[in-house]
N, C-alpha and C positions, 0 to 999 in steps of 0.2 A: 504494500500500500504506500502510494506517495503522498507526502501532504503538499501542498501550494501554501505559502501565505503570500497573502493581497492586501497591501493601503496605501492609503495616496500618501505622495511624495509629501517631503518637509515643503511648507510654504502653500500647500492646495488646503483649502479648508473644507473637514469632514464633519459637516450638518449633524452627523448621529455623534460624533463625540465631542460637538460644542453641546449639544443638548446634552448629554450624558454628565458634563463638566459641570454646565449652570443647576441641572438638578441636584447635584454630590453636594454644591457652593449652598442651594436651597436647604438641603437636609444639615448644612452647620459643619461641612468638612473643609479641609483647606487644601482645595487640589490645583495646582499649577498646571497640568497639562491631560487630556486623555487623547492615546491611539488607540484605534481600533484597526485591529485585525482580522481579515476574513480566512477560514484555515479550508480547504477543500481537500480532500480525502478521495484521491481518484486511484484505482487497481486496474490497471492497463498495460496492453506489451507494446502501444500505438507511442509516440512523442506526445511527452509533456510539455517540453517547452514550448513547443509547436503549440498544441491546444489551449497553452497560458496566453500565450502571444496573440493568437486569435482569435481569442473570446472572454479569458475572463478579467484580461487589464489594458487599459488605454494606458500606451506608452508615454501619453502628455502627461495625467495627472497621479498614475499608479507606481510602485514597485513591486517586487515579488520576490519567494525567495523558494524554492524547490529544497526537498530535505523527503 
């Protein structure tokens, strides 16, 4: 089983972890930053990076990391 992880580059701003931020700051935490990471869990003998590449990151605002 291969995993992918997927999030946007430093400097692209991620909608689900400024929200996730301001709600922590709501409930009284004192949190400086949140990433959010997408993990994909793929079992295949086909190319991964290939499949990474062509469907589940845009090279403008993403990175990834195969593991």
């Amino acid at each position: 089983m291969t995993k992918v992880y997927v999030k946007y580059k430093d400097g692209i701003i991620d909608p689900e972890a400024e929200n996730t931020k301001k709600a922590l700051k709501m409930l009284g935490y004192d949190v400086k930053n949140v990433r959010i990471w997408k993990v994909y869990e793929i079992e295949t003998e086909d190319n991964i990076k290939e499949m990474v590449e062509r469907l589940l990151v845009n090279p403008v605002i993403h990175e990834y990391k195969i593991e």
